[in-house]
N, C-alpha and C positions, 0 to 999 in steps of 0.2 A: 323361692317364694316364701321369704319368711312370713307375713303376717297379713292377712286375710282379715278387713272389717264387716261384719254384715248390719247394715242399715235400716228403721222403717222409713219411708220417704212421706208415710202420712200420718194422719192420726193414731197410728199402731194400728195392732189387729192385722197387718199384711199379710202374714202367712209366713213368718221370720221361719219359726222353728223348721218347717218341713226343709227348708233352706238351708239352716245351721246343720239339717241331718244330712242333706248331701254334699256339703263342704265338709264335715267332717269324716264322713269314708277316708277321707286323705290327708288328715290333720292328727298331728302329732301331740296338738294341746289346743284345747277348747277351755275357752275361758269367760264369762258373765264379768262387764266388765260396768253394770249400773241399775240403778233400781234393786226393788226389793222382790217379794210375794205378792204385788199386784200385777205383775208379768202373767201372761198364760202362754206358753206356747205347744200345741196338739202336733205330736207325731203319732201316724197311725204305721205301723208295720208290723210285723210278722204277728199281726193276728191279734197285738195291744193298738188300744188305744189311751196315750200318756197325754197327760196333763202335767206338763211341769212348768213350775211358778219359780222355782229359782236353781235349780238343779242344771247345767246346761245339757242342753241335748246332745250334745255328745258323748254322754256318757250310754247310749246306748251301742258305742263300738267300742272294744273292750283295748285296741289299739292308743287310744283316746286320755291320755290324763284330763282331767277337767279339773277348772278352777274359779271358785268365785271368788272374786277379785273384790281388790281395796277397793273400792270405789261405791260398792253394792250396800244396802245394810239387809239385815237377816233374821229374820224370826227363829228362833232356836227351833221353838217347839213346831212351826211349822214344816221346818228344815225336816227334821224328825221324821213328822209324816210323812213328808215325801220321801224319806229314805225307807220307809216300811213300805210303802207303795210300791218302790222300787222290785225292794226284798221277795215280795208276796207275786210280783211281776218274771219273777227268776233271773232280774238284772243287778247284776254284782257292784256296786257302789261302795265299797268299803274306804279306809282311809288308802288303800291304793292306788286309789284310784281316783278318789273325790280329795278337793285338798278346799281349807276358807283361808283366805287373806288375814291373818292376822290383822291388818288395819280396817276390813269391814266394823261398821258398826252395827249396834246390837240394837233390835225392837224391843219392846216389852208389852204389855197387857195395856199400861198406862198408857204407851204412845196411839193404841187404836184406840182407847177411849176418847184421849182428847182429839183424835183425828174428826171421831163420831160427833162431840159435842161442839166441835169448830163448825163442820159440816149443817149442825142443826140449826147456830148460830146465825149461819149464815143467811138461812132462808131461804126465799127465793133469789139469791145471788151462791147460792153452794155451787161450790163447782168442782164437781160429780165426782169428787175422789172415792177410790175403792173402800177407803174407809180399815186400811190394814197397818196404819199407824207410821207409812214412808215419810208424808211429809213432818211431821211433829220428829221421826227423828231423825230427818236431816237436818232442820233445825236445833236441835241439839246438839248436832255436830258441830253447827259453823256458831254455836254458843260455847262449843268447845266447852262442853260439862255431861256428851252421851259418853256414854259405854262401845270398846271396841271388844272385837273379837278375842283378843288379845288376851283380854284379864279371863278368859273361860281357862286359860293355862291353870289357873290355881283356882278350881271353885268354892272354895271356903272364901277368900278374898272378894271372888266375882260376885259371891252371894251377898259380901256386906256393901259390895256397890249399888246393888240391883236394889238393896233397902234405904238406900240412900238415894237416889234418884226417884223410887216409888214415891217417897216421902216429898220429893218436890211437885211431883206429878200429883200425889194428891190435894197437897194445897192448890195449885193451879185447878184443879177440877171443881174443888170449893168456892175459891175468890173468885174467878171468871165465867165459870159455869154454874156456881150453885147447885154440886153434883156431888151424893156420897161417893167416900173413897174407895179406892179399890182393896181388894184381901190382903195388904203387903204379907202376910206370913206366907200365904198360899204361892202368892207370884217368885216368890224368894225360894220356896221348895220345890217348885217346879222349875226354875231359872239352874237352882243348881243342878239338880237333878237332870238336866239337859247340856249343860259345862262338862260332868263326866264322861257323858258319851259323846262330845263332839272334842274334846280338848283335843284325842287323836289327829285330828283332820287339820290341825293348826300350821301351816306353814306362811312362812316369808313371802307375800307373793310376787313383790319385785323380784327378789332374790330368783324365783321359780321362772318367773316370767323371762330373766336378762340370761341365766342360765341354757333357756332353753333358744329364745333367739343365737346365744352364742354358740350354741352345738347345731346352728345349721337347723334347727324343727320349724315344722310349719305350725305358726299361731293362729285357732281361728278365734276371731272377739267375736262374741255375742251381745248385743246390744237388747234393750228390753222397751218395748212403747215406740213410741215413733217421732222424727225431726220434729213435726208438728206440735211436741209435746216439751218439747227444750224448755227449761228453764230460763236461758237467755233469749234463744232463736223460735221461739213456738209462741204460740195463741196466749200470750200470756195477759190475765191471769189463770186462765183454764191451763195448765200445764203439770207436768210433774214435777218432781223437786230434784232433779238432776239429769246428766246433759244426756240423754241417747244417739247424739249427733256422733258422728267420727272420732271427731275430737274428745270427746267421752273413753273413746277405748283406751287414749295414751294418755288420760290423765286416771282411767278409773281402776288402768293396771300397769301403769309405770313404765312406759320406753317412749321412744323417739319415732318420730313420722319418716325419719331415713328407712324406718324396717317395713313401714308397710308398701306392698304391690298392689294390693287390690282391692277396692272398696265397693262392695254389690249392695248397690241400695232397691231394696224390697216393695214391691210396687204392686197393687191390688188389682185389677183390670177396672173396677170402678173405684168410689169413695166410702167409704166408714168412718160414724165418728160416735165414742160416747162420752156419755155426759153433756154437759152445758158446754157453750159458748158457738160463733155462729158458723154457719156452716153452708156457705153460697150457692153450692149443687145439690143442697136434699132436696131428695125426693119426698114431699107429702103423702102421692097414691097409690095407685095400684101397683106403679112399676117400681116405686119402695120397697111395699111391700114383698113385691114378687124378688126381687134382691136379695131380701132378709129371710125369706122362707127358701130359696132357692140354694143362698149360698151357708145357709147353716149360720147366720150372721147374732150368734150368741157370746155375750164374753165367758171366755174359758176361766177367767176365773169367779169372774162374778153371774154369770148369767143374765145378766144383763140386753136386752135387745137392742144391737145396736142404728144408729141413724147410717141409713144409705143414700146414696147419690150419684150422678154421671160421674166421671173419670174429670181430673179437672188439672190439667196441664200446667196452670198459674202456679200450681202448687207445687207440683216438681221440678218446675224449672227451678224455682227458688230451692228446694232441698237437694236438686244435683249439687248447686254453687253449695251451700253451706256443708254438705258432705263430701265433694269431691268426689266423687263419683265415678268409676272407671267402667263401671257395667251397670245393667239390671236386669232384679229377675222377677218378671212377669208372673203372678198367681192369679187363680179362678178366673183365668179364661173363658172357659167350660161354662162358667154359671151363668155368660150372656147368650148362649144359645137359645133359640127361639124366639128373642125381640126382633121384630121389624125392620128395626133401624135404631141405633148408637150417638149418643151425643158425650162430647168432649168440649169442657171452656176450656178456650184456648186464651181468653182475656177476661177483663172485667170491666162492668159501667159502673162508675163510680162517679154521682149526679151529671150526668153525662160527657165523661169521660172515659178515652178507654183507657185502660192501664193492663201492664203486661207482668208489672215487678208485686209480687205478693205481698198487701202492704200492712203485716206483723208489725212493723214498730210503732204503727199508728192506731193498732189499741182495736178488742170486738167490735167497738160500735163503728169505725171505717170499713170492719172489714161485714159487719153487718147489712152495711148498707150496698156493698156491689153487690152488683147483679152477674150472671155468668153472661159470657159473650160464648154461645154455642158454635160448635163445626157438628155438623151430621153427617155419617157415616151408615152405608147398609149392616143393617145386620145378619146372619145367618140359622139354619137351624141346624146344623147336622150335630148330631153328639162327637165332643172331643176327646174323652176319656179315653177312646184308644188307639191317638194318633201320639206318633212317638218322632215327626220330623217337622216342622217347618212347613216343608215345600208340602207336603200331604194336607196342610189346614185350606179352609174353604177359603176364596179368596179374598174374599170378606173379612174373615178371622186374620188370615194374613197382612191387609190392607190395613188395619185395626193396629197390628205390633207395628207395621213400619209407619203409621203415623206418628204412634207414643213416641219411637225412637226418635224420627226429627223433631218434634215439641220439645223432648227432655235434651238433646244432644249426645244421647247415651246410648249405647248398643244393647238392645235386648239380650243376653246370652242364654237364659232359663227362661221358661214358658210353662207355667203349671195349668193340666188339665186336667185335675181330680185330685181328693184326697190322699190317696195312697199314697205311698210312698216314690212307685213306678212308674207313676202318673206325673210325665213329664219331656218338654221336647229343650235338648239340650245345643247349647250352638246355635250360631245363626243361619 
């Protein structure tokens, strides 16, 4: 079983991490293979509750190498914190453990400025970036003039790049935004001062990665945001700056689609989305509301309250096809308990037509305009949190999973019914 994809199948927010931590009990290498620190994914177990933005969560099994991967780019100094988090946590993350891709690229101070002042820009058409400087330097990237991981090898050097680059950033902050510059001495003395303590952790990461596919290990990729959120394949322009889709994992850490088996795409029991752009199943009222209050429906990194909504099937079908999809794992089950009754678009009206195929290439305002085509579904009240089978869920709950399963074409294999970590009905 070399390599292991984990997927979101919506707008992020699935409930990846708790995921990534029990794929990784039995993985060899855990690996981050896109996005930056606007990632959040919450594992609750033995008694912590983690918040990691770019760290993979497998680093809480000591079995585990971890690696963020080329593909990702990286806050130094956020990196940091989360490594004293770690530390302060009694979780051993040292460079034995923790490895960066030498080909990731590097954020800086500059790129969340101008992430901020693009955002401002924008106005009412901003669309809802976290505001942590990814996309300004993925852009940089495919300008081919960012900063990689790389240069932190010599930080006397990486420091005269980071002054160099500031320097462009501040002009840009000047001519396009009409914004004083940033501290370059300060960003430069903290940049380096971050170079020394991570150069450690510098490795090859194809190198790591083909390495460990050839001795037979199991890979898991961690993926960050969700299909919905693709650069090519998602809500675009509401999207992130790089691919979270499958295909993501073999370009974001270098091997071939011969090595993967299994690709578990991450599936919400309803819908979440935030920020802008449109969004067919929100819920405006009470039963929003109760979603958002119910299921703790905050972003982990930003705190942010997110938009909820029915479960909407248009939506997965199309992200089984573009991730491939061999399973899924069902989260926050649990948190429809006590509704009534359950609704699922299974289509859309689109000025009165239905349509079945999620129609992303044609831009928010077509997808503005459908309407959801509902199935209803009873719902139940019993509490789930401490049902550990399947056959044990009310039959309602149960009717519920083997619905998704024929709408997606996918087999349910994981079934989350609570936070914890134990809190989970495994198998079909």
């Amino acid at each position: 079983m070399p390599a292991t994809i984990i997927v979101g199948t919506q707008w992020g927010d699935e409930g990846k991490g708790r995921v990534v931590d029990f794929f990784a009990a039995q993985a060899d290498v855990v690996a981050r293979f896109n996005g930056g620190d606007n990632a959040g994914h919450t594992v609750v177990a033995e008694g912590h509750t983690l918040a990691l933005h770019l760290i993979p969560s497998g680093i809480l099994y000591p079995q585990a190498l971890c690696l963020i991967g080329g593909g990702t780019v990286v806050n130094p100094l956020r990196l940091l914190e989360e490594l004293a988090m770690l530390d302060a946590a009694g979780i051993p993350a040292g460079s034995d453990r923790l490895k960066i891709a030498a080909a990731a690229h590097i954020i800086l101070p500059t790129h969340r400025a101008l992430d901020g002042a693009s955002e401002a820009q924008r106005g009412s058409q901003a669309i809802g970036t976290t505001k942590r400087g990814i996309g300004p330097t993925y852009a940089d990237k495919a300008r081919r003039i960012g900063l990689r991981a790389a240069q932190m090898r010599d930080p006397e050097q990486f420091a005269g790049a980071v002054r160099d680059l500031v320097a462009t950033h501040n002009l840009w902050l000047k001519e396009l935004y009409d914004l004083p510059p940033q501290d370059a001495g300060a960003i430069v003395d903290q940049l380096r001062a971050a170079a020394e303590k991570l150069a450690p952790y510098l490795v090859d990461g194809t190198a790591v990665i083909g390495q460990a596919l050839a001795n037979g290990a199991h890979l898991l990729c961690e993926g960050a945001q969700g299909a919905l959120l693709d650069l090519d394949h998602g809500t675009y322009p509401f999207v992130t700056s790089s691919p979270p889709i499958a295909g993501g994992a073999l370009t974001g850490l270098g091997f071939g689609p011969k090595e993967v088996t299994r690709v578990v795409g991450v599936t919400k029991a309803y819908t979440t989305r935030v920020g802008a752009g449109a969004f067919p199943t929100e819920l405006l009222e009470a039963t929003g509301e109760r979603l958002r209050d119910v299921g703790h429906e905050y972003g982990v990194t930003t705190g942010r309250p997110r938009r909820c909504g029915w479960l909407d099937a248009v939506i997965l079908r199309y992200t089984a096809q573009i991730n491939g999809l061999t399973e899924v794992a069902l989260t926050k089950l649990d948190v429809l308990s006590g509704l009534p009754e359950l609704k699922i678009a299974v289509a859309y009206d689109l000025h009165g037509e239905r349509r079945e195929h999620f129609p992303v290439e044609w831009g928010n305002d077509t997808l503005a305009a459908c309407k959801p085509v509902y199935e209803t579904l009873p719902g139940w009240d019993a509490d789930l949190t401490g049902i550990r089978a399947r056959d044990a869920l009310p039959a309602a709950a149960r009717a519920y999973v083997d619905r998704i399963e024929t709408l997606m074409g996918v087999p349910v294999t994981f079934i989350g019914v609570g936070p914890e970590r134990e809190a989970m009905i495994i198998g079909r």
